[in-house]
Phi, psi and omega in degrees: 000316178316311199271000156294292166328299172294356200248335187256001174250005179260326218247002167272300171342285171329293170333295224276285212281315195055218187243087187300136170307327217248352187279143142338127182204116173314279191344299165320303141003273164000282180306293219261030152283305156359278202314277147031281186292295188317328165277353172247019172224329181253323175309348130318101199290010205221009179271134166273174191297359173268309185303321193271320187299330183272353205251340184278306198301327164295325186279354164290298197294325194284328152294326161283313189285329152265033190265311165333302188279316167327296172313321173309310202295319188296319203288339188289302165325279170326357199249333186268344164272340163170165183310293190292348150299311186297289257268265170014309202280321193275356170284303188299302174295332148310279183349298185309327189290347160281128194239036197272333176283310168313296212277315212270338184276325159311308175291324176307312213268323177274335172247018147270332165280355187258317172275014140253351157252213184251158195296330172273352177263352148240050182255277206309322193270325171290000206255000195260353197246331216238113173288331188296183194267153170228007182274029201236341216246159196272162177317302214265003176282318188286348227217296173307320180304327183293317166264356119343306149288334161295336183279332182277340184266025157280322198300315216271280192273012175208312196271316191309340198270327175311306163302301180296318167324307174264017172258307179240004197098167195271358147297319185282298176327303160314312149003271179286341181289320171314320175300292199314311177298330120329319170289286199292343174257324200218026174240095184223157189251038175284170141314325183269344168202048155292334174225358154320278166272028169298300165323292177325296217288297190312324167289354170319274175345298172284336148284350155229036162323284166313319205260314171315338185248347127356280173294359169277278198312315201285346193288299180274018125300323170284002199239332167281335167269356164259037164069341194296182186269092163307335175286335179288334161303301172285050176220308193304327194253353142274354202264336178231340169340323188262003237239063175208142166306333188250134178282003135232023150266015151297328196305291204275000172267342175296320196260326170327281205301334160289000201249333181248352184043067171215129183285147165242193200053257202030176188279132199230176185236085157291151180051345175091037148288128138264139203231145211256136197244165166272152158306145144231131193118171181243114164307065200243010153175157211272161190273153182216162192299347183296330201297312150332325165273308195280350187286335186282298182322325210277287156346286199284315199292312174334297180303314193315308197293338203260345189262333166307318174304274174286000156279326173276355175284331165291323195260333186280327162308294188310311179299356191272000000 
């Protein structure tokens, strides 16, 4: 019951706090451990393609197993000084792993810049969110990117850390911000981390098998308690779900783009590769900035519905 309690007090935090710039974030930690191994470990131009699969593969275990035992350690300290301090480090450290407000403050800022600024400044602000190249892409390319990322990062960032939270803890939770966080730095099919971040990009993959298709469930509920279309949503999204380079954030951008009746995907440029993607969706009117607010609207009930779901799903475990 404690980690229900604690799992429904990180995620009104969240709500409330998002992610101050200026705050202590494990995650970070996290980035400049990466960055870190990578100039001591990977930055040799003379490594072969076995060598950078096996030096990534070390920079997996090592970056999840002590972002594990750290977390463990703080909350284990905090236990000698008093309870309600350990209680306090495991609300505060559950918080972090969430991103519903930070991500929807992010989509804010951009579709306040694509209708009150210029078209390069926001380029610039989906380019802070978004790994593809943006300095090219038109008002509605920026507007897909945009809710692309928001739709894959409910996933990534408010049901996967909710699901870990309530299975093991803001250790287990932590974790996976570790997986997630490998991923997003060094697991790309780029030249440069094609075999760096292979370990890293699959164990991605596997973690979030279960929590990506959660949210293809918890979505299209949230797309029926907000009027939005929901039969289109379950049909775009049992119907395109697989139609991604990643075997899961077709899940919850499939139902995005059917909950709004807009194609999302085609081929974008990382790194300056293009890489070539399938459609998801149905074209059936071009996207406009308004389309961003319901994806953010689309964003918080989804998290509610996903903190109701796997809690009461956490209080029938407990209860059997």
């Amino acid at each position: 019951m404690i980690g229900i309690i604690s799992a429904g007090l990180a995620w009104v935090l969240d709500l409330i706090l998002g992610d101050p710039y200026t705050w202590p974030h494990p995650v970070k930690l996290i980035g400049n451990y990466i960055s870190f191994f990578q100039k001591k470990w990977l930055s040799q131009t003379d490594l072969t393609a076995k060598q950078k699969k096996i030096r990534g593969g070390l920079l997996f275990i090592t970056t999840v197993g002590l972002t594990a035992i750290v977390t463990w350690l703080v909350i284990w300290l905090a236990g000698f000084i008093h309870k309600g301090v350990q209680i306090a480090v495991i609300v505060y450290i559950s918080y972090t792993t969430l991103a519903t407000k930070s991500l929807a403050v992010e989509g804010e800022k951009i579709y306040q810049t694509l209708t009150t600024g210029s078209l390069e400044d926001a380029r610039q602000q989906v380019g802070m969110i978004v790994g593809r190249e943006t300095s090219q892409l038109t008002e509605e390319e920026i507007i897909h990117a945009t809710i692309e990322t928001v739709a894959e990062n409910t996933a990534d960032g408010v049901v996967a850390p909710l699901f870990f939270l309530l299975i093991g803890g803001p250790v287990l939770a932590m974790s996976y911000k570790a997986v997630n966080t490998l991923d997003s730095m060094v697991g790309y099919v780029t030249p440069k981390y094609k075999e760096v971040g292979l370990v890293s990009a699959k164990m991605d993959d596997w973690w979030n098998f279960i929590p990506a298709r959660l949210t293809m469930f918890f979505m299209i509920i949230g797309s029926w308690l907000l009027r939005l279309d929901s039969r289109q949503a379950l049909t775009i999204g049992w119907r395109d779900r697989l139609n991604h380079k990643s075997p899961n954030s077709g899940y919850s951008e499939a139902v995005a783009a059917g909950a709004l009746g807009i194609q999302l995907g085609g081929s974008h440029v990382y790194h300056g590769v293009e890489v070539s993607k399938p459609f998801i969706g149905d074209d059936l009117r071009p996207a406009d900035a308004q389309d961003i607010i319901r994806m953010n609207h689309l964003l918080f009930v989804t998290s509610l519905v996903s903190l109701v779901c796997l809690s009461a799903l956490k209080w029938l475990w407990i209860m059997r």
